[in-house]
C-alpha positions, -999 to 999 in steps of 0.1 A, spaced: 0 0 0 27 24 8 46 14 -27 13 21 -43 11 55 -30 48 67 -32 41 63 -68 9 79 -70 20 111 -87 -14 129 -72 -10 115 -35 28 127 -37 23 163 -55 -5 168 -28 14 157 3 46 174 -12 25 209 -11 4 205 18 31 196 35 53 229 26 22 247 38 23 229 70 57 239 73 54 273 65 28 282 91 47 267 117 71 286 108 56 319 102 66 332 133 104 333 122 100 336 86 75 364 79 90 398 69 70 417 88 46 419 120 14 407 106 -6 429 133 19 460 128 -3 488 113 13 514 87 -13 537 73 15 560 55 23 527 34 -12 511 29 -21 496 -7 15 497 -16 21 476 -47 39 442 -53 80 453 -38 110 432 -26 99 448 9 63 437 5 57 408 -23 22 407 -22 17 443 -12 2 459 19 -35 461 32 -55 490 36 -40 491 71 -6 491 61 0 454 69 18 430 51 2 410 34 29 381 31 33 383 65 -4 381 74 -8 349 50 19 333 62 5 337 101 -31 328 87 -21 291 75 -23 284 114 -56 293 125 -68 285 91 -56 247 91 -59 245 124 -93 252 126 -99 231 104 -84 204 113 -100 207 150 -134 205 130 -123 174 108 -116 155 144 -146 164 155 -167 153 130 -149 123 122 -144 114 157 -184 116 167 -193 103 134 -171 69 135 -184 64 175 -222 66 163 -216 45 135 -197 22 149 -220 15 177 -252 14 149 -232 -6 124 -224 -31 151 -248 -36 178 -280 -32 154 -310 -34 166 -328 -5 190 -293 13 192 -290 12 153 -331 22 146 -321 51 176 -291 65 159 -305 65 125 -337 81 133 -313 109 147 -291 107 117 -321 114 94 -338 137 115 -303 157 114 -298 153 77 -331 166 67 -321 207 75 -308 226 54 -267 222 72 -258 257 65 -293 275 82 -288 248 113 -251 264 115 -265 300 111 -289 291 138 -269 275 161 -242 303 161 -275 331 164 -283 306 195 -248 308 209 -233 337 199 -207 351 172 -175 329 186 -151 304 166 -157 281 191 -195 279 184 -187 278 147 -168 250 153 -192 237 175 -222 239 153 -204 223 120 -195 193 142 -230 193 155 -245 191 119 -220 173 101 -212 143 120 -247 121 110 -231 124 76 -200 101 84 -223 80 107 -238 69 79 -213 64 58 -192 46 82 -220 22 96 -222 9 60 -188 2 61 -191 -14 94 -222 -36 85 -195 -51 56 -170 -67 87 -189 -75 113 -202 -107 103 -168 -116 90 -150 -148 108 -128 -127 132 -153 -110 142 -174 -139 147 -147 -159 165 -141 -130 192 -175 -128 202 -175 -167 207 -144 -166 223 -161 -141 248 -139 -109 236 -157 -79 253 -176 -57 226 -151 -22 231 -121 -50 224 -141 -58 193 -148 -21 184 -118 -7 192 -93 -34 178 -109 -52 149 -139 -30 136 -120 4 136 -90 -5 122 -110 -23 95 -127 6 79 -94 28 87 -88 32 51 -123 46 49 -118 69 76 -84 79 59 -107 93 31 -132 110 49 -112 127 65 -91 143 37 -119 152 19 -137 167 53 -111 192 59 -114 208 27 -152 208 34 -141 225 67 -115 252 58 -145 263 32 -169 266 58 -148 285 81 -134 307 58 -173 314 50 -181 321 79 -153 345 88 -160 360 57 -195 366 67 -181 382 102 -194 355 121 -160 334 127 -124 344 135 -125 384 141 -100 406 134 -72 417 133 -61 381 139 -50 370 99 -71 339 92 -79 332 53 -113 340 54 -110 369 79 -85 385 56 -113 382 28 -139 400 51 -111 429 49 -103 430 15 -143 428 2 -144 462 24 -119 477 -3 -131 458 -34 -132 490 -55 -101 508 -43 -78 479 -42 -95 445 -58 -58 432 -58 -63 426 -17 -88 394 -22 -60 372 -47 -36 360 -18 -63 345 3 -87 338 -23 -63 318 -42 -43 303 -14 -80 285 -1 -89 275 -32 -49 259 -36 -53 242 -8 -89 227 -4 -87 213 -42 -53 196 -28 -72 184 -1 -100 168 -25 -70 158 -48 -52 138 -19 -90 121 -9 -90 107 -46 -53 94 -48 -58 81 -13 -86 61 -26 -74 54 -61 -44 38 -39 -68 14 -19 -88 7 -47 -63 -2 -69 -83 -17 -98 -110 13 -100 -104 26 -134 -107 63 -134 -118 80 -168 
């Protein structure tokens, strides 16, 4: 499997970048040329320069700089909603997938019931509910979103759990979180692997809309879709502003999406892709 994917030329390009993106945001704080937060109104909307490569901001701020220091909360954010989601989605799944039954007919009714609103108005509403605050943003998208991968991941559960291991364990008197923990999960890991590429793209876009739409990250701290809330304000003065973080989220969620295909083309060997 790892041969496979070393020579995947899509699941290496992807990794390759994502990876120097990685890098660069932890590094931000010793690479960037300039405070990010440092405000310089004499020098705002200054054009492309060795001093400032992608220009300034209609505060005077770097712009690099401010990209550079975004990848962090941007990622990271995401990434804390990917967990989330994944996490509550496999344990709900898991438990419907395997133990059938009342728990399964429970846990789906909720799953449909959840699936049948609009996700984007529940996340409005629950944010109105709760307050303008990342933290209910995240709180909210995990809240909506994790019925999806319960469903998907039951179905992969339903596939193994009649299988002969997992018959013999329960025979053998193997206690059902052994069975969970060490023979179902690892078994639809690959799946999980998938999801989850393909669930961080979905959450970088969702934060990044919602900053945009002033409900997320606030400023002056220099998240992706934050920094698009700024620049919209200037749209007619200085369009130039939206390209850095417009381009750098749309760069990195189609990697993202990229990576989820390779990843499966890799464990699915003989799919033939057109």
């Amino acid at each position: 499997m790892l041969g496979r994917f070393l020579h995947n030329r899509t699941a290496m390009g992807t990794t390759i970048f994502l990876g120097i993106i990685v890098l660069l945001g932890i590094l931000a704080p010793w690479i960037s040329p300039h405070d990010p937060y440092a405000n310089n109104i004499a020098n705002k909307f200054a054009g492309f320069s060795w001093e400032y490569p992608l220009g300034t901001d209609q505060l005077g701020r770097c712009i690099l700089s401010r990209m550079l220091d975004g990848i962090r909360p941007t990622l990271g954010l995401a990434a804390l909603t990917m967990l989330g989601t994944i996490g509550l989605g496999a344990f709900m799944g898991l438990c419907a997938g395997y133990f059938r039954g009342a728990v399964d007919e429970v846990i789906m009714r909720i799953v449909d019931v959840m699936l049948s609103f609009p996700s984007q108005i529940m996340v409005f509403a629950i944010v109105a509910l709760l307050g303008v605050d990342v933290r209910n943003i995240i709180l909210a998208q995990v809240f909506i979103k994790w019925a999806w991968y319960a469903r998907m991941i039951r179905t992969g559960v339903i596939q193994h759990r009649d299988k002969n291991f997992i018959s013999f364990s329960r025979v053998v008197g193997t206690s059902n979180s052994f069975i969970l923990m060490r023979h179902l999960l690892p078994s639809i890991a690959a799946d999980l692997a998938v999801l989850a590429s393909l669930d961080i793209g979905w959450a970088i876009i969702n934060i990044s809309t919602m900053s945009f739409l002033g409900l997320g990250v606030q400023a002056p701290i220099p998240e992706w879709g934050a920094m698009l809330n700024e620049a919209k304000n200037v749209l007619t003065t200085n369009p130039i502003q939206m390209l850095a973080p417009g381009i750098a989220i749309v760069s990195v969620v189609t990697a993202f999406n990229l990576l989820g295909d390779a990843i499966r083309d890799v464990l699915d060997p003989k799919e033939v892709r057109s």
